[in-house]
N, C-alpha and C positions, 0 to 999 in steps of 0.2 A: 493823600498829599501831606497829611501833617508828620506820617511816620519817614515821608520822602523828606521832608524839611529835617528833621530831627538826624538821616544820617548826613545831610549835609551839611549840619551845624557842627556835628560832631570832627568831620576831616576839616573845617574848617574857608577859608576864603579861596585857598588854591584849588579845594575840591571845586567849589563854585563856577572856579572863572572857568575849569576845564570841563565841566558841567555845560557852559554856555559856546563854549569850543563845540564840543560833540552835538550840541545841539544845532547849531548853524552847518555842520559836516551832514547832520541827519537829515535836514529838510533839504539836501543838497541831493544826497542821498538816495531818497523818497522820490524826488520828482525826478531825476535825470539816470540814478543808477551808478552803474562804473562807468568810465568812460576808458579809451584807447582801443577798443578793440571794435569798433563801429565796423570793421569792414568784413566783422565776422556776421555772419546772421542770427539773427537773437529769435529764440522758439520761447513763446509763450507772450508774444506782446499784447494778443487782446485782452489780458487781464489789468492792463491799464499798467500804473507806472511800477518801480520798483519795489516797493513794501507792498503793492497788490500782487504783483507778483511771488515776490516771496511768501504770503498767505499761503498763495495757492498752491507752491509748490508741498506744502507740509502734505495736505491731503492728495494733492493729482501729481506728484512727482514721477512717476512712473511714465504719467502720458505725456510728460515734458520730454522724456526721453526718447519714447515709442515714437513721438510726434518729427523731433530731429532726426532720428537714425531713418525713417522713413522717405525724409525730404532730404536728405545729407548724406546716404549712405555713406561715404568714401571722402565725405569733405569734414572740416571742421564747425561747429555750431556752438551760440551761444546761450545760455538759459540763467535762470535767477535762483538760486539755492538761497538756502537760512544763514548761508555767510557771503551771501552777493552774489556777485558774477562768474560763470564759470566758463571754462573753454574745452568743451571734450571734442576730443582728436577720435577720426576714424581709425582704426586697427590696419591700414595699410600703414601708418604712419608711427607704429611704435617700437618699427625698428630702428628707426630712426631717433627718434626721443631719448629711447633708452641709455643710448650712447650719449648722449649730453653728459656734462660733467656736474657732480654735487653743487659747484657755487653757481649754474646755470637752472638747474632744475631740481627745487631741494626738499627731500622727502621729510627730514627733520620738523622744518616748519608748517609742512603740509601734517604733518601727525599732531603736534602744537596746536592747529588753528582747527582739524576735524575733533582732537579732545578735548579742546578747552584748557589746557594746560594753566595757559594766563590766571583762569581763575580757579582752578581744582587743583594747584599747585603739588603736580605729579613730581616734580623731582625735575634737574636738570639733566642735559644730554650724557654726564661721564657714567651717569645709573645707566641711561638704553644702552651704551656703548659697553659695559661690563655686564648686562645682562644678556646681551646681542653675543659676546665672547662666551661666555657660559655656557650658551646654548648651540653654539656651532661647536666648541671644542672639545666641550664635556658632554653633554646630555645626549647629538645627535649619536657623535663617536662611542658613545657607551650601550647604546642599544640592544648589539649584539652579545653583549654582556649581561646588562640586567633582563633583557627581556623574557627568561625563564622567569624571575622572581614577578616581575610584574604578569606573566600571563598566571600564577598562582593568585598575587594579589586581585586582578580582573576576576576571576571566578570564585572567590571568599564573597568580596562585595556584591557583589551578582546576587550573590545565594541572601547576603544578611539584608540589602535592600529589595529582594523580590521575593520570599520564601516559595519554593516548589510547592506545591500544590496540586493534587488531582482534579480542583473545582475551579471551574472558571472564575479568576479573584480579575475586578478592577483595578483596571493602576492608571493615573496620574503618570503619563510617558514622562512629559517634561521635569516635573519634579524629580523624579524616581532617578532619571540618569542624571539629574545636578549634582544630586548627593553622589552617585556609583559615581562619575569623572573628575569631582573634587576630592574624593578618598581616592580612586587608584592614581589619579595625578600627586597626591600627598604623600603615599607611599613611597615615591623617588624623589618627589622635594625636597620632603622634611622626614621621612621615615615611617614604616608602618607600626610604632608603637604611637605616632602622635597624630598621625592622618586619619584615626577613627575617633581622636577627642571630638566633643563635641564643639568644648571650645574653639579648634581651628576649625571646624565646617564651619562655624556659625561666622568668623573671621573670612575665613576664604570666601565661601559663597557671598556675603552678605555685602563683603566691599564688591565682589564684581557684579551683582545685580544692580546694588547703587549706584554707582561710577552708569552704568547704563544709562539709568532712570536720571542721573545728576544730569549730563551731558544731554539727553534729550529734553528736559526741562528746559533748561539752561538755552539753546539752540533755536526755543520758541522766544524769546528776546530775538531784538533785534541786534546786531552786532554792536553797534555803539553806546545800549544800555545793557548789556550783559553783568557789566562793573558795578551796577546798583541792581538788576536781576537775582546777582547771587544770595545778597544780601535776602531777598525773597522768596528763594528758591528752597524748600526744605528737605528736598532730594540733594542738596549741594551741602547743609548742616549735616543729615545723617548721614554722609560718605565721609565728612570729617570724623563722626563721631563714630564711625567703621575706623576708622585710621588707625585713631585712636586706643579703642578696644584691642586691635591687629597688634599693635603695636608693645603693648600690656601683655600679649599672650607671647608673642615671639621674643623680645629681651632676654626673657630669662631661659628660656632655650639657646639663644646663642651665647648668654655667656656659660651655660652647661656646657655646651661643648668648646668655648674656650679654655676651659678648665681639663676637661678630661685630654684636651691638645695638649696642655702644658705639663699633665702627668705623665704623656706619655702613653695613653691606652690606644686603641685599636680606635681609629674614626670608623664611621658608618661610609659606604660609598651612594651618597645619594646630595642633589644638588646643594643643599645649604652647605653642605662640607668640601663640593668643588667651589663653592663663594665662599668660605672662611680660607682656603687652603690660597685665594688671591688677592682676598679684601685690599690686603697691603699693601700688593704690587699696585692697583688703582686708585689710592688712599682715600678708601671710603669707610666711613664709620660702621656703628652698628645698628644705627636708626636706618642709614640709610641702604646699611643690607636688608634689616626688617623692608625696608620698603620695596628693595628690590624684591625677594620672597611675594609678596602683593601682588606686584604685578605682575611676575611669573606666573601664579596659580588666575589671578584675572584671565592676562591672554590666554591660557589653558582649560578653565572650564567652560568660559564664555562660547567661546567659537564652536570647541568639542560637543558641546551638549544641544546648542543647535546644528547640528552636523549629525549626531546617532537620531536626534529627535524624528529630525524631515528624514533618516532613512528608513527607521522604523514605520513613520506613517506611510512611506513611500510601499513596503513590502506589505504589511498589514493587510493593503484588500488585494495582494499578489500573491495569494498561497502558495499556484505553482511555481513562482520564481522560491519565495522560503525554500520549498520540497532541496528544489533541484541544488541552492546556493548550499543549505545542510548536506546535502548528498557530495556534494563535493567538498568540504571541511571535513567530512569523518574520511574520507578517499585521501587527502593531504597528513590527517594526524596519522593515517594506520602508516604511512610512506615515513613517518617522522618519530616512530615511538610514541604516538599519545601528547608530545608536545608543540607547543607551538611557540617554536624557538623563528629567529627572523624569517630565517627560509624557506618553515613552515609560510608563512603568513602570506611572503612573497608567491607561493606557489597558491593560495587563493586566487586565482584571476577572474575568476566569473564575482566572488565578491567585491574584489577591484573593482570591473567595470559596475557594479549596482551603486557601489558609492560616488564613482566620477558621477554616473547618470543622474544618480540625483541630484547632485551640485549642480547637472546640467540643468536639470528642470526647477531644479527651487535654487536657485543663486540667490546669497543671502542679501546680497548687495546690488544694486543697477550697475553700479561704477566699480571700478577697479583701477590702480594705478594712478592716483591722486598726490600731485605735485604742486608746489609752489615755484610759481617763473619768479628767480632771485634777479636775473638778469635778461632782459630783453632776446631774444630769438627770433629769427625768419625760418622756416624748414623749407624743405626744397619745394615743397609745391607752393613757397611763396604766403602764408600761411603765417602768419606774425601774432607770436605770444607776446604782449606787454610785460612786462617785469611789476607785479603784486596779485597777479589773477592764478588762481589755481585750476589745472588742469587734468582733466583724466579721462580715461574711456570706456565707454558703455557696453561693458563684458558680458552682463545679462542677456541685452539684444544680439550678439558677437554669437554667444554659444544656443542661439533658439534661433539661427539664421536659415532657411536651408541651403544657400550656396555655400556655409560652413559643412552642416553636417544633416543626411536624407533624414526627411520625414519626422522635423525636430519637434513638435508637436507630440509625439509619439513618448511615451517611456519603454524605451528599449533596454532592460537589463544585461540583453548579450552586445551591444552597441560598440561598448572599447573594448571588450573581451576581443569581438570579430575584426576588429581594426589592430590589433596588437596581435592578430595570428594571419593578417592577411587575405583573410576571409571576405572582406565586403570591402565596395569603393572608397579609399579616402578620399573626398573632395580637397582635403588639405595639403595631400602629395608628400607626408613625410618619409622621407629613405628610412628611416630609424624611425620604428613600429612603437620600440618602448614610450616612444613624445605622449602615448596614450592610456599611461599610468593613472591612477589618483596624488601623484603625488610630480608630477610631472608640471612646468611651467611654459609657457609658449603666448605669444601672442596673441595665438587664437581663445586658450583657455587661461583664464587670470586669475583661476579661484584663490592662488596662492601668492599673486604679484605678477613680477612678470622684474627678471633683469637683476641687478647685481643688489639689488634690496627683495626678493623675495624673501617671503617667511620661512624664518632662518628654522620654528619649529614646526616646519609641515612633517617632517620626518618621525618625528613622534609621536604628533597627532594620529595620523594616518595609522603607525602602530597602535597605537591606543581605539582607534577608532574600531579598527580589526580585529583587535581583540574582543574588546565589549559585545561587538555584532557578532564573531566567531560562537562565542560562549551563549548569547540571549539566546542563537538559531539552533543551538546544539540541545539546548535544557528547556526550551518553551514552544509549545504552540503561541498563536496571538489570532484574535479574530477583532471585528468590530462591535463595538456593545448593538444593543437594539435594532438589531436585522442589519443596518448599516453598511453601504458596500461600497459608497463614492472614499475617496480620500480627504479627508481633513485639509483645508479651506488656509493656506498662509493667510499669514495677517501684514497689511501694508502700510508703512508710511515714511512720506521722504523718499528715500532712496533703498530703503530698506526693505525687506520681508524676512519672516520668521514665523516656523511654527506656530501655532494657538498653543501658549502652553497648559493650557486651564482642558485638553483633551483627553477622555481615558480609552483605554484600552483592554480586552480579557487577554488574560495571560492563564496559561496554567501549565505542568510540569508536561514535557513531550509525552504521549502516549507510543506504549508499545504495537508493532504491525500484530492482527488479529492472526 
């Protein structure tokens, strides 16, 4: 209390009286919840009132969901998250949504109020909006271009983060691909002479683990004391003090390459040089390139590395799916010259389908498609969104459904292969076979969004992601340490799941047939 007293002395009487504000908003709060939306059904009331509620959702968030989508299939329901009340829509209904217009249903502020922006002061909208451009007009559209240098870079990191080996060596999966997805993603960032510094891993990785661990810290507050939380929080200190250090290593690289601009030399083609080549047109400085740089390699290794993690552990106690997925990657390089240029990658299908399937079975999120109502809404089945409640839909239960997809219980590795060749029932009925890509958005599957705001870098991901797994299945066996034959156990909380990343795995270099 006295160190609470001291930073209220410090902002002074206004802090006070806004202090005593939020306090009579909180015990409002507490006892009663959000209110306007009473007509919706609210899942999880036996846990007593609103802050019991929100407790409980940190640890049993999942069976808040399970619990609705079971009693709600096809209607709307309400529940209590770490930032209040939420309104998730059944997946008949996001066709409809989706069409709603930005000042009605607005995803800016819903990304604001799930990162914390307020208080980890990420930068305002004209950064996403120039980093959003980058990434659809430079990086998706260049693909086919760099994608030889980066399946080179993919197989250099490979070999210096896993050394080949005849003897079954230990590895640390989740580590091992932070560093592999932070260098091959640095390599077209920022360039392959400075994405094996150590300086930038330690930059790169280190703000996107903490921004993580900030934001989840941070989230266990209640929303109304978040603003003196931060102050607490020292997962929210060391992301400044990542910023920081980020900030100290990039400077003097961009103004190197302002410099070698202004002489005249050959730029590099790799993204900080498609953001210097537009800075001006957006009038953004060079802090605030530096920052955008951040968040670019953020969003990129964060999601990537839990994405190869859960496939890796997904294949590991599936030798014969490895056998068969390897067997068809050398079948694709011999058709391609040894490379794995775009159309290489694209003609993997069976490893296609192992990476949708896993997204199917370990969906890293409950929720997908998370919106802030800016403006009051009724939908056609009568269904009335309030205007300050955020809403989304529960994509996890959607894709583990079986009137979605047979026997969804199951890991089927040939699952979208057979569905993309016509081979096995869709329960979904699409005319157009390809809707059953990894890199595909629909309705039914939201791994990547859904609508005119999907993830504008699924397309590189998914290349990236391709690659990594192309090269690990080509150059390693993998078994489970200690006899070992279940699959590695996600870990859960809130709305989320994610790999164990504290689990190893034997690798050793492929052996030749006897």
């Amino acid at each position: 209390m006295e160190v609470i007293g001291k930073v209220l002395e410090e902002r002074g009487a206004v802090v006070a009286s806004i202090a005593v504000v939020l306090t009579t908003v909180f015990l409002a709060t507490l006892l009663f919840g959000n209110g306007g939306a009473s007509n919706i059904p609210l899942v999880g009331s036996e846990y007593g009132n609103a802050e019991k509620r929100r407790k409980a959702f940190i640890t049993n968030g999942y069976d808040f969901y399970k619990k609705g989508y079971s009693l709600f299939r096809s209607k709307a329901f309400r529940l209590t998250a770490l930032d209040g009340d939420r309104i998730v829509l059944p997946r008949n209904l996001m066709e409809e949504v989706r069409q709603l217009p930005d000042d009605v249903i607005d995803i800016n502020k819903a990304f604001d109020i799930m990162n914390e922006h307020k208080y980890l002061d990420m930068g305002d909208r004209k950064l996403t909006e120039f980093l959003i451009h980058i990434i659809r007009g430079d990086l998706t559209r260049s693909l086919v271009r760099i994608n030889p240098r980066l399946s080179e870079e993919t197989a250099k990191t490979i070999r210096e983060e896993l050394p080949p080996s005849d003897d079954w060596t230990s590895v640390v999966v989740y580590q091992t691909i932070l560093r592999v997805v932070a260098t091959i993603s640095g390599a077209i960032f920022i360039g392959p002479e400075l994405c094996r510094s150590e300086d930038y891993l330690k930059a790169s990785i280190g703000y996107t683990l903490d921004f993580v661990n900030a934001v989840s810290k941070l989230k266990q507050w209640h929303k109304w004391w978040r603003w003196v939380g931060r102050y607490f929080t020292p997962e929210v200190d060391k992301l400044f003090a990542d910023r920081k250090d980020a900030h100290k290593f990039l400077r003097p690289v961009i103004e190197q390459r302002r410099a070698a601009m202004k002489a005249g030399q050959e730029m590099p083609d790799d993204t900080l040089q498609w953001m210097l080549n537009k800075v001006d047109e957006f009038g953004l400085t060079d802090d605030t390139l530096a920052e955008t740089q951040l968040n670019l390699s953020m969003a990129a290794i964060h999601t990537t590395t839990l994405t190869v993690t859960m496939i890796l552990y997904d294949l590991v106690v599936r030798p014969d799916v490895v056998e068969e997925v390897r067997e068809e990657i050398r079948s694709v390089l011999a058709a391609h010259d040894g490379v794995m240029t775009s159309h290489a990658l694209f003609e993997m299908k069976l490893l296609d389908s192992v990476m949708k399937e896993s997204q199917r079975v370990n969906p890293g999120s409950m929720i997908r498609f998370q919106r802030y109502v800016a403006k009051p809404v009724t939908l056609s089945d009568g269904t009335h969104l309030p205007a300050g409640y955020m809403i989304e839909t529960p994509h996890a239960l959607t894709v583990q459904d079986p009137q979605v997809y047979h026997n969804p219980e199951v890991f089927d590795a040939h699952r979208f292969l057979n569905l993309r060749n016509g081979t096995s029932e869709d329960l979904l009925g699409y005319k157009n076979k390809e809707q059953h890509q990894f890199v595909t958005v629909t309705k039914d599957f939201m791994h990547f969004g859904y609508g005119r705001h999907s993830c504008p870098g699924r397309f590189f991901a998914a290349n990236e992601i391709k690659l990594i797994l192309a090269r690990i299945l080509l150059d390693y066996d993998m078994r489970m340490p200690d006899g070992l034959t279940e699959r590695y156990a996600n870990l859960k909380m809130g709305t989320d799941a994610f790999p164990d990343p504290t689990k190893e795995v034997l690798f050793r270099r492929v052996q030749a047939a006897a």
